[in-house]
Short mmCIF file of the C-alpha atoms (twelve columns), coordinates in Angstrom:
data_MODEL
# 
_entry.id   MODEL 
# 
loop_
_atom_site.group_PDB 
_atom_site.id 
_atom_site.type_symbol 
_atom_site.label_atom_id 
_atom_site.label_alt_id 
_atom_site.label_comp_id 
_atom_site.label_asym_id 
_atom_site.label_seq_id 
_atom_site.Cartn_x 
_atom_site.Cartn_y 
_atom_site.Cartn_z 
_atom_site.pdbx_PDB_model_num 
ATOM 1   C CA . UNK A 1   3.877  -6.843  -39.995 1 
ATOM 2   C CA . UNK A 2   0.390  -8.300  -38.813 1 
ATOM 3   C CA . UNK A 3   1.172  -9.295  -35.467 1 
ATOM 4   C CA . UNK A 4   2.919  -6.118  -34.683 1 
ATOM 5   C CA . UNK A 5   -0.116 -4.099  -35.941 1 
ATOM 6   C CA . UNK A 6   -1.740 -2.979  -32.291 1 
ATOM 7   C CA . UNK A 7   1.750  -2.140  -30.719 1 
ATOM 8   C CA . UNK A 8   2.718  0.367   -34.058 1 
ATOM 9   C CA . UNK A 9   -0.454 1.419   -33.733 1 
ATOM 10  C CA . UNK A 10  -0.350 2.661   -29.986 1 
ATOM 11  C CA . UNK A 11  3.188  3.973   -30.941 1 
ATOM 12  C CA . UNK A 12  1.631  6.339   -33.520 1 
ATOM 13  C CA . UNK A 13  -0.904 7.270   -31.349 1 
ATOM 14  C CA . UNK A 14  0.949  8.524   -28.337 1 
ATOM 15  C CA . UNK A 15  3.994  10.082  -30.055 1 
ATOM 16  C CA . UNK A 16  2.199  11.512  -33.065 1 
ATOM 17  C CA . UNK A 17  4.184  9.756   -35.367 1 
ATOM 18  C CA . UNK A 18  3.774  6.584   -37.845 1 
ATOM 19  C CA . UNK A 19  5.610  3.453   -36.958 1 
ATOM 20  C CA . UNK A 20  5.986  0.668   -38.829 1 
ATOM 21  C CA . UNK A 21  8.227  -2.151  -37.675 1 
ATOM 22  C CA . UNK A 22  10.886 -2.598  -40.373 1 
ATOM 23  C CA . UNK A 23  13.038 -5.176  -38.040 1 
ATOM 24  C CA . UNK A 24  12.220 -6.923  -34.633 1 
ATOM 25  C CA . UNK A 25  15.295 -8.565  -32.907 1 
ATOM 26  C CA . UNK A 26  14.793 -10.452 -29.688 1 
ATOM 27  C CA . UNK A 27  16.673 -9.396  -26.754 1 
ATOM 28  C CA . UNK A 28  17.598 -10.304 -23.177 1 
ATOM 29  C CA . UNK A 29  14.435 -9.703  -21.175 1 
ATOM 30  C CA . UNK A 30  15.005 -12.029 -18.410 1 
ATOM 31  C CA . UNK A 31  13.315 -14.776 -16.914 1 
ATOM 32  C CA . UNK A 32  9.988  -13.558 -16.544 1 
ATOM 33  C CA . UNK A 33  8.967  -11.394 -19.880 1 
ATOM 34  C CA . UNK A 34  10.367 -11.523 -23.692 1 
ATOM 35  C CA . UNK A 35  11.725 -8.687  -25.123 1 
ATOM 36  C CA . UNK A 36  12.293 -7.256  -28.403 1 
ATOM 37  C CA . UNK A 37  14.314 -4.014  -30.027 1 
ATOM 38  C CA . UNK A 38  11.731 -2.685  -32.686 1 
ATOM 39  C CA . UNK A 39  13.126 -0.772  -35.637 1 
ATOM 40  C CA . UNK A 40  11.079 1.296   -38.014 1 
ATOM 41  C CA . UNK A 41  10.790 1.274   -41.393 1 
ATOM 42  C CA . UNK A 42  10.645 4.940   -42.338 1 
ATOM 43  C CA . UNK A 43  13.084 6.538   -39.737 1 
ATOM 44  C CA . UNK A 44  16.079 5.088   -37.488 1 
ATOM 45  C CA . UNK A 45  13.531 5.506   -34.456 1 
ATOM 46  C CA . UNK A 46  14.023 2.336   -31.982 1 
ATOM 47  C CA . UNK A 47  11.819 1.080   -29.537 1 
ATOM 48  C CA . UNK A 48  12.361 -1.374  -26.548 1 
ATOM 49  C CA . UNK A 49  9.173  -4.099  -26.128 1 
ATOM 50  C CA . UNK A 50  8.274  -6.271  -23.337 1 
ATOM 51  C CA . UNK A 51  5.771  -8.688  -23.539 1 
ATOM 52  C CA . UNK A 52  3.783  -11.345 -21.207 1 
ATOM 53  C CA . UNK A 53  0.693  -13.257 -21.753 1 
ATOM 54  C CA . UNK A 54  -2.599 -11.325 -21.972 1 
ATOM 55  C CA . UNK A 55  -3.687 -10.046 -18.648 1 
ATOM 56  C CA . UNK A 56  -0.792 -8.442  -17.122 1 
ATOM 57  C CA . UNK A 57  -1.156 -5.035  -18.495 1 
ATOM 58  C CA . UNK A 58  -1.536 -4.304  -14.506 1 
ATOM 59  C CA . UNK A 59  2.038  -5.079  -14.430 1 
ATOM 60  C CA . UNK A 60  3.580  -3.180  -17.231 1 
ATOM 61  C CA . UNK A 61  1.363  -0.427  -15.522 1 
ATOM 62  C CA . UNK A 62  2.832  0.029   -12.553 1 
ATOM 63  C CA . UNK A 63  6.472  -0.660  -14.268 1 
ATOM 64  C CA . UNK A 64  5.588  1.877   -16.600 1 
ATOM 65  C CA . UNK A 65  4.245  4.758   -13.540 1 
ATOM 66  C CA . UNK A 66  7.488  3.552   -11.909 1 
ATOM 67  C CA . UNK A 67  9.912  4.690   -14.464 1 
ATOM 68  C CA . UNK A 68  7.825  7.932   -14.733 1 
ATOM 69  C CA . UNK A 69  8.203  8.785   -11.496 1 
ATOM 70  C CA . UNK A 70  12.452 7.889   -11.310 1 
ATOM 71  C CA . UNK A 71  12.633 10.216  -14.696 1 
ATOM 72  C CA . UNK A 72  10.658 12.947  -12.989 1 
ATOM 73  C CA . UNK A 73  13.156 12.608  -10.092 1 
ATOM 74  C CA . UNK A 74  15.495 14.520  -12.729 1 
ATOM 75  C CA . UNK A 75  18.205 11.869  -10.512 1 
ATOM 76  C CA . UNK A 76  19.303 8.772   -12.337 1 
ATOM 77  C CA . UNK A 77  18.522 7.925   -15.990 1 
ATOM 78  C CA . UNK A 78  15.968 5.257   -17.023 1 
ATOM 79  C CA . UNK A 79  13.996 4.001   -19.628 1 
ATOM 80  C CA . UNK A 80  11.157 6.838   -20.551 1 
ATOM 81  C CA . UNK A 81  8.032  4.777   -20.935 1 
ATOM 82  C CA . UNK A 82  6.336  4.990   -23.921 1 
ATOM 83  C CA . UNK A 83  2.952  2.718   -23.839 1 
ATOM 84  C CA . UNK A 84  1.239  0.022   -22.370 1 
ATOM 85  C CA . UNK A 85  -1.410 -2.047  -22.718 1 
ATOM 86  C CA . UNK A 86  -2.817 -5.316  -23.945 1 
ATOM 87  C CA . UNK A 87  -3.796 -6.316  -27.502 1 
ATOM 88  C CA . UNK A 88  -6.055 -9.644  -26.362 1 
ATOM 89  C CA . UNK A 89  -2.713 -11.962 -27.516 1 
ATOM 90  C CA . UNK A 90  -0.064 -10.403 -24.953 1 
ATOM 91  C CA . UNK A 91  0.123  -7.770  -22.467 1 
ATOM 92  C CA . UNK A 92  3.411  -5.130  -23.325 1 
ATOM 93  C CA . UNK A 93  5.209  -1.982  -22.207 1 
ATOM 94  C CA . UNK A 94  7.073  -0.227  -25.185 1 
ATOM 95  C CA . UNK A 95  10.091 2.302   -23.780 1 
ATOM 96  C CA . UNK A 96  12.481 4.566   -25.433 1 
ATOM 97  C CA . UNK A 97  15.464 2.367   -26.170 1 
ATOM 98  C CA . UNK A 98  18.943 3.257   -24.742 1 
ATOM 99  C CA . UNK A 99  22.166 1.589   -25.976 1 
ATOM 100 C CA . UNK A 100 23.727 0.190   -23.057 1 
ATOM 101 C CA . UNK A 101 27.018 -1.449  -23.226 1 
ATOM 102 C CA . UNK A 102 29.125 -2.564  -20.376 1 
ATOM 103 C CA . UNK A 103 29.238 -1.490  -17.039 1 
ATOM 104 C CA . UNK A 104 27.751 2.084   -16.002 1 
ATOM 105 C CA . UNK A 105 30.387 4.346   -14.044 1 
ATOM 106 C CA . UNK A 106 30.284 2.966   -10.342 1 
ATOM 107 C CA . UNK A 107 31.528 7.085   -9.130  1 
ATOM 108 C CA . UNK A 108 27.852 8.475   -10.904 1 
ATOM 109 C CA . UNK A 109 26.015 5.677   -10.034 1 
ATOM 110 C CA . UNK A 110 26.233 6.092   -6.042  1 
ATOM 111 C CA . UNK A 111 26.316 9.625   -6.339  1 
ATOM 112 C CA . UNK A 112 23.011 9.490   -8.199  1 
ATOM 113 C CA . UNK A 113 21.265 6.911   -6.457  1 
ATOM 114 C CA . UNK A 114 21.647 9.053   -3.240  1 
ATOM 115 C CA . UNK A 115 20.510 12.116  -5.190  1 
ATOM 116 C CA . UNK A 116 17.126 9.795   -6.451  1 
ATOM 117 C CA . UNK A 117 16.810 8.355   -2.582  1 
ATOM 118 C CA . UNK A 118 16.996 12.456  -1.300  1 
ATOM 119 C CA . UNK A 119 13.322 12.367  -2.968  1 
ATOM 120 C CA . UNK A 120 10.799 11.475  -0.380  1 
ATOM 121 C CA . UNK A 121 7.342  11.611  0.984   1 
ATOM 122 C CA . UNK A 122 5.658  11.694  4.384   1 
ATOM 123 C CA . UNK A 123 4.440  8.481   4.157   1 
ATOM 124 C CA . UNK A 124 5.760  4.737   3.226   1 
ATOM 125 C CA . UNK A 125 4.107  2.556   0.435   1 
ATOM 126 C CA . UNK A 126 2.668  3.778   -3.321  1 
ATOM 127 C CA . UNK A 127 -0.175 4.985   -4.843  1 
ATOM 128 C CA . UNK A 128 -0.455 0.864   -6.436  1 
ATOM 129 C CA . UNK A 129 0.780  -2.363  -5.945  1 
ATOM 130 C CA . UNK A 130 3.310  -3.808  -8.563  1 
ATOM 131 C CA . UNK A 131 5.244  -7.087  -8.816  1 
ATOM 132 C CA . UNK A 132 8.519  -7.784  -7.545  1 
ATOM 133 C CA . UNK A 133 9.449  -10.748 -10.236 1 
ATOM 134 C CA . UNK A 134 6.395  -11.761 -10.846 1 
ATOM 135 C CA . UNK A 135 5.186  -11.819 -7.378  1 
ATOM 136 C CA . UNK A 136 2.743  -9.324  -6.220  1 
ATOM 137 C CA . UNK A 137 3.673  -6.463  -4.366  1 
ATOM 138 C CA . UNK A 138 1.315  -4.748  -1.930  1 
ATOM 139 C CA . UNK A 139 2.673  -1.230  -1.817  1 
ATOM 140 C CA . UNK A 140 -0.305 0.301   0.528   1 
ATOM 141 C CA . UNK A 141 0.624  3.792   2.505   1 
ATOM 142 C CA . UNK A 142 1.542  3.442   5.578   1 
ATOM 143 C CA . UNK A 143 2.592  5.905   8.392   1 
ATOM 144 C CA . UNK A 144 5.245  3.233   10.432  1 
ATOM 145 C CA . UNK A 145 7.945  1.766   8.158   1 
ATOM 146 C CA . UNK A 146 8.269  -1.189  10.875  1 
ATOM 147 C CA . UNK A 147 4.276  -2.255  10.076  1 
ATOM 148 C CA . UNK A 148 4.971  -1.912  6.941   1 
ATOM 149 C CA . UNK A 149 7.991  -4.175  6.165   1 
ATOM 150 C CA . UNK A 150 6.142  -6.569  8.707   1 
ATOM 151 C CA . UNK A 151 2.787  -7.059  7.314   1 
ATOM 152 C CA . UNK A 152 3.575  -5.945  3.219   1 
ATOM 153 C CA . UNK A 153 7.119  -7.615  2.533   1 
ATOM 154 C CA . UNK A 154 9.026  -10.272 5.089   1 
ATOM 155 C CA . UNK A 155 5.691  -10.870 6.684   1 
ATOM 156 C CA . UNK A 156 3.699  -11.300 3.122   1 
ATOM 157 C CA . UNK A 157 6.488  -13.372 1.639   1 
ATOM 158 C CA . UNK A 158 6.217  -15.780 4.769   1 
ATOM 159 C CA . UNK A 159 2.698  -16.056 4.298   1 
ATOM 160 C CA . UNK A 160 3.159  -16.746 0.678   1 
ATOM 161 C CA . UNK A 161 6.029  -19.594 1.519   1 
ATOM 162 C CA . UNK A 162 3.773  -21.315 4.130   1 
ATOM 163 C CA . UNK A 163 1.112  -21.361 1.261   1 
ATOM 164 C CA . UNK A 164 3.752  -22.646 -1.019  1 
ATOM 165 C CA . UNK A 165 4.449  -25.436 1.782   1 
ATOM 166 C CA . UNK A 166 7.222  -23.862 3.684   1 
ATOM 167 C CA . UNK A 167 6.293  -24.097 7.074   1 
ATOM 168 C CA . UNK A 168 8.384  -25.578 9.714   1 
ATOM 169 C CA . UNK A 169 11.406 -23.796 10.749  1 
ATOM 170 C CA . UNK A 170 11.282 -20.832 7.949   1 
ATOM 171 C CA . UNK A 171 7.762  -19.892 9.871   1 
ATOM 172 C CA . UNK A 172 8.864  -20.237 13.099  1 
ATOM 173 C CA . UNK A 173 12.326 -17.961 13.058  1 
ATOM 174 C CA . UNK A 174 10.233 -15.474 10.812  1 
ATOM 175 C CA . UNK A 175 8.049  -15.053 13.344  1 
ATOM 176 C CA . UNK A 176 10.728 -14.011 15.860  1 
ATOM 177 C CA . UNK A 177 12.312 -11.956 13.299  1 
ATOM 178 C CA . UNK A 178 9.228  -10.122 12.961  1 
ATOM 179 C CA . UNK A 179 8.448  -10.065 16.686  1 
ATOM 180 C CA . UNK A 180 12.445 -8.706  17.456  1 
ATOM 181 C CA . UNK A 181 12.651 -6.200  14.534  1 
ATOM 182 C CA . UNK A 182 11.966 -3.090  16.955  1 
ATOM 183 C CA . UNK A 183 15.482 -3.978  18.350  1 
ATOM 184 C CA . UNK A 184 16.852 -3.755  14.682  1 
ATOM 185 C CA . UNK A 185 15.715 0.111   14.290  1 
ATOM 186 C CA . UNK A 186 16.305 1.262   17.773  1 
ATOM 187 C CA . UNK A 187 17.525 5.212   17.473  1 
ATOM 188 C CA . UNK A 188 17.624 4.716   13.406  1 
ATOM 189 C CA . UNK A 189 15.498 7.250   12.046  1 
ATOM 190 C CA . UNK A 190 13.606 5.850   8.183   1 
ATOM 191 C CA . UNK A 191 12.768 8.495   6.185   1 
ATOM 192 C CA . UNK A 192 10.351 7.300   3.248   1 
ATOM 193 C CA . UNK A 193 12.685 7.696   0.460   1 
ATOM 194 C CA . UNK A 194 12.129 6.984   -3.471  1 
ATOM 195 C CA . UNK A 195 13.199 3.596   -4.369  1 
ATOM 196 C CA . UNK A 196 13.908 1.157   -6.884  1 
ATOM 197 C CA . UNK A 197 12.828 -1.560  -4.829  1 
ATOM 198 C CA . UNK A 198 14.763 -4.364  -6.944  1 
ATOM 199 C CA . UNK A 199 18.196 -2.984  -7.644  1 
ATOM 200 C CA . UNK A 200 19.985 -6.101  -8.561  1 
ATOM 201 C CA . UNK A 201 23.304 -5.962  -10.775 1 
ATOM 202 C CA . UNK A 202 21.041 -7.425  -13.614 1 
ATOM 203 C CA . UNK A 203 18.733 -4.063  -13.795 1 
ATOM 204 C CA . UNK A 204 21.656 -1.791  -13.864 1 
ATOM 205 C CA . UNK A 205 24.123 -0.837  -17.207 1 
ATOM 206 C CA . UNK A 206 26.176 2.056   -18.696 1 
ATOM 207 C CA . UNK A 207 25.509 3.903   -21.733 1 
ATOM 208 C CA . UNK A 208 28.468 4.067   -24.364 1 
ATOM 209 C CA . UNK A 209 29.682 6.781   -22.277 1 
ATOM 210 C CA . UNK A 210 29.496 5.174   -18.728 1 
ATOM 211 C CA . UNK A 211 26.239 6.990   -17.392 1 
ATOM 212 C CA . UNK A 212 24.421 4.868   -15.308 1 
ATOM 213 C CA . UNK A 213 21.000 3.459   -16.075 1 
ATOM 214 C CA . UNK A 214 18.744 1.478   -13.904 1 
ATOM 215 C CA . UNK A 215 15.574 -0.716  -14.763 1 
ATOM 216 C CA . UNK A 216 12.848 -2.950  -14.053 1 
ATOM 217 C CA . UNK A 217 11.897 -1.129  -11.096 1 
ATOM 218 C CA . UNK A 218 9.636  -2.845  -8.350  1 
ATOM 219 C CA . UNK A 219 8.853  1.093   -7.395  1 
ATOM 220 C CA . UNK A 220 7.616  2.353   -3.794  1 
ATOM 221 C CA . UNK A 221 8.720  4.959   -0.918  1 
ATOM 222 C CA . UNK A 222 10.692 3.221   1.718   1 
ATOM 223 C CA . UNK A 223 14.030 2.952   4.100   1 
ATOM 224 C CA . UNK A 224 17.131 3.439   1.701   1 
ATOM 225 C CA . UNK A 225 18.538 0.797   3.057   1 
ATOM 226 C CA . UNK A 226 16.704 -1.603  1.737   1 
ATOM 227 C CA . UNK A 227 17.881 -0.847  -2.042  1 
ATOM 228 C CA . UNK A 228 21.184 -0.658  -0.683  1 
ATOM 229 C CA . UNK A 229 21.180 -3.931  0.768   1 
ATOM 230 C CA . UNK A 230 19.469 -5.522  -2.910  1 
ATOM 231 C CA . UNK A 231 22.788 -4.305  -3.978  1 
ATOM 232 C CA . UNK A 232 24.835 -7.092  -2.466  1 
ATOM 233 C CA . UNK A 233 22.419 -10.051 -2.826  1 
ATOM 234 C CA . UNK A 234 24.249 -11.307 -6.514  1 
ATOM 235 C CA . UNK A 235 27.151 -8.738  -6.749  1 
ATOM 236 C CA . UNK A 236 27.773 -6.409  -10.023 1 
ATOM 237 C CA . UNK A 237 28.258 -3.066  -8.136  1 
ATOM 238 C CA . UNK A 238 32.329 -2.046  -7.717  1 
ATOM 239 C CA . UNK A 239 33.608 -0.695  -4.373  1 
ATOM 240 C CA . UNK A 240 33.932 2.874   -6.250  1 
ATOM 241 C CA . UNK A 241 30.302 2.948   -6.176  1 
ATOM 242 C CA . UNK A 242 29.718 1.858   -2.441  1 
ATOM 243 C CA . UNK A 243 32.356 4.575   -1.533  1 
ATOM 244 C CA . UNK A 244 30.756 7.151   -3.676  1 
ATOM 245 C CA . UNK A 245 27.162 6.572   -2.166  1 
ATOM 246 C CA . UNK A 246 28.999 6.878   1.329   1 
ATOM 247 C CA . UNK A 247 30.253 10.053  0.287   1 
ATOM 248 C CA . UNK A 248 26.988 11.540  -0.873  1 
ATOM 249 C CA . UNK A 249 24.999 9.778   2.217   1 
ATOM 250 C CA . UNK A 250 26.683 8.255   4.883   1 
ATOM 251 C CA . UNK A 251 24.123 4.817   6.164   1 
ATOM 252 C CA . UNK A 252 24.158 4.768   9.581   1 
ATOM 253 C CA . UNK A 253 25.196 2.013   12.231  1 
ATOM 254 C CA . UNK A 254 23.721 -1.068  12.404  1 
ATOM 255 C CA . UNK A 255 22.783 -1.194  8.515   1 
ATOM 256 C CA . UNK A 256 24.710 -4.391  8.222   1 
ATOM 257 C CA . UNK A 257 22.601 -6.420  10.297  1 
ATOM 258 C CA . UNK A 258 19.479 -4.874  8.744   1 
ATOM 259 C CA . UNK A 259 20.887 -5.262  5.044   1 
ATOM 260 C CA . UNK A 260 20.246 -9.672  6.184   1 
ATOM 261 C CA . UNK A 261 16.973 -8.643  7.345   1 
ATOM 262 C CA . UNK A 262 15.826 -6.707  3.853   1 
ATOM 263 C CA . UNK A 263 17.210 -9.129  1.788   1 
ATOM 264 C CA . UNK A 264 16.009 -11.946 3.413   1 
ATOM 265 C CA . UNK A 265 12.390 -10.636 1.466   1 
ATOM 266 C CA . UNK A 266 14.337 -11.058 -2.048  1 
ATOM 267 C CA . UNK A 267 15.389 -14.838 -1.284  1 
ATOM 268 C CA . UNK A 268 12.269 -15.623 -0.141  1 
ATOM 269 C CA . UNK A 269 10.633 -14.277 -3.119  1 
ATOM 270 C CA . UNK A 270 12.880 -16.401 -4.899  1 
ATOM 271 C CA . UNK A 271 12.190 -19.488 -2.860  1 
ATOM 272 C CA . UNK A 272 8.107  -18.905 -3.772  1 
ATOM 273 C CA . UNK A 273 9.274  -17.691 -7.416  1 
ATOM 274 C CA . UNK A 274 11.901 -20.358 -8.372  1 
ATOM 275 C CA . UNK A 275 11.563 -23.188 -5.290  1 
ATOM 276 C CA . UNK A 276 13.595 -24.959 -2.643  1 
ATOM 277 C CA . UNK A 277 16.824 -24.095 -3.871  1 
ATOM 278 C CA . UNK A 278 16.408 -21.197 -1.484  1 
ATOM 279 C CA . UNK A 279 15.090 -22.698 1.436   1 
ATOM 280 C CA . UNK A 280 17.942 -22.956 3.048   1 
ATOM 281 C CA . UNK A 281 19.724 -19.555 2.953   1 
ATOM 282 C CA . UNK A 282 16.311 -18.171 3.857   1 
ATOM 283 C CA . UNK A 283 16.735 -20.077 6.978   1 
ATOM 284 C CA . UNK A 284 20.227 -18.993 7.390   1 
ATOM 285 C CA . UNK A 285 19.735 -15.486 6.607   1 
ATOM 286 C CA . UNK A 286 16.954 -15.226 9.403   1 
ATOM 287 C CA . UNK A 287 18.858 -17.072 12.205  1 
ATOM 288 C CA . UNK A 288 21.873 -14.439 11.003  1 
ATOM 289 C CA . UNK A 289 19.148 -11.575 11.849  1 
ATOM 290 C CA . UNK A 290 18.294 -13.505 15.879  1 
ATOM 291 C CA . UNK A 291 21.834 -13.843 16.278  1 
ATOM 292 C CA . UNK A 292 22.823 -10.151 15.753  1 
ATOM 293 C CA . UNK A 293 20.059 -9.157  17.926  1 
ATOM 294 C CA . UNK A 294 20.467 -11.849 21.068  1 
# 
């Protein structure tokens, strides 16, 4: 088919193989790309396509390097990236497709997100930015995880809000959330540990057999915590696998006041993403953070 002709062609040129799309059926790909299960017409190969208008092949990119490095972790299945790139009509990743159906085993899925989060490095940050949504995602390294989560997450998503036109009282208790955070982290030691960085119920699923899979990765090195915390923001995840992770890891004290601080980035990426539907738990969710530490 003509307008599939550049992705079967980068197919066949990184795997070796001809591949010829037989059958394209459109699939869940969320709010922010369209996605497609390819089928070929000479074998029962499958292939899982995302696409988004021409010039985000940056994007797929660092989704793409993301998933490499979480299947290198030898941890916690994902998605093997295939290609990416950008034909001059859409930008794309193409992945190796899994069958997920229903709900991945909650035990496995703590147990292996500890064993992925046991892979660190000395520093905090990536080798490239990426997008979290489809905001950007500055992902510099840094030596102190407190400067980082200041100036390249709560503090960038502020700045982004008061661009957006949320000023007012969303600027003003950031700002003392970001002056007070040292109190947050006092005798907590952050180790810089592999994350998923957006680890939502929506970018997690089971294969036919109940191994866990997680997705969509907004990849970097940073506090644990932080993905644990993602975890509660719109449910999906079972107390089997918060017991199981507890097991394999114990979080230390204080981790529920600092799970409101981490995902008060997420809703205000939403409130810039999606508008001022959020604005108010924002608020809510930073005077939460001044209370606990008053």
């Amino acid at each position: 088919m003509k307008q599939w002709k550049s992705i079967e062609d980068h197919i066949g040129q990184v795997t070796g193989q001809v591949f010829s799309v037989r059958q394209q059926q459109s699939i869940g790909g969320g709010s922010i790309n369209t996605a497609y299960l390819l089928s070929d017409v000479n074998s029962n190969r499958q292939f899982f396509l995302k696409t988004n208008r021409t010039g985000r092949e940056a994007m797929f990119e660092a989704e793409g390097r993301g998933l490499e490095a979480m299947a290198s972790s030898d941890t916690i299945r994902v998605p093997r990236p295939v290609c990416f790139g950008d034909d001059g009509s859409r930008s794309y990743i193409v992945m190796e497709y899994l069958d997920m159906h229903g709900r991945a085993d909650q035990v496995q899925l703590g147990e292996r997100l500890a064993d992925m989060h046991r892979v660190t490095k000395s520093r905090f940050g990536w080798d490239i930015d990426n997008t979290i949504g489809s905001t950007h995602q500055p992902n510099p390294w840094t030596d102190d995880w407190l400067e980082f989560w200041r100036d390249h997450r709560l503090g960038y998503q502020l700045e982004l809000a008061a661009r957006n036109g949320y000023g007012g009282a969303l600027q003003s208790l950031g700002e003392k959330v970001l002056a007070a955070m040292p109190a947050l982290f006092d005798g907590h030691e952050v180790v810089p540990s592999m994350l998923h960085g957006d680890l939502w119920g929506g970018n997690v699923a089971g294969l036919r057999d109940g191994t866990p899979v997680i997705f969509d990765p907004a990849f970097y090195y940073g506090d644990r915590e932080a993905d644990l915390a993602m975890t509660y923001v719109f449910g999906g995840f079972g107390a089997d696998f918060y017991a199981s992770y507890q097991n394999a890891w114990p979080l230390a004290d204080g981790f529920e006041v600092r799970k409101t601080l981490y995902n008060a980035y997420h809703i205000i990426n939403h409130l810039n993403m999606f508008g001022g539907g959020y604005h108010g738990q924002a608020i809510h969710m930073l005077e939460q953070v001044l209370a606990e530490i008053r």
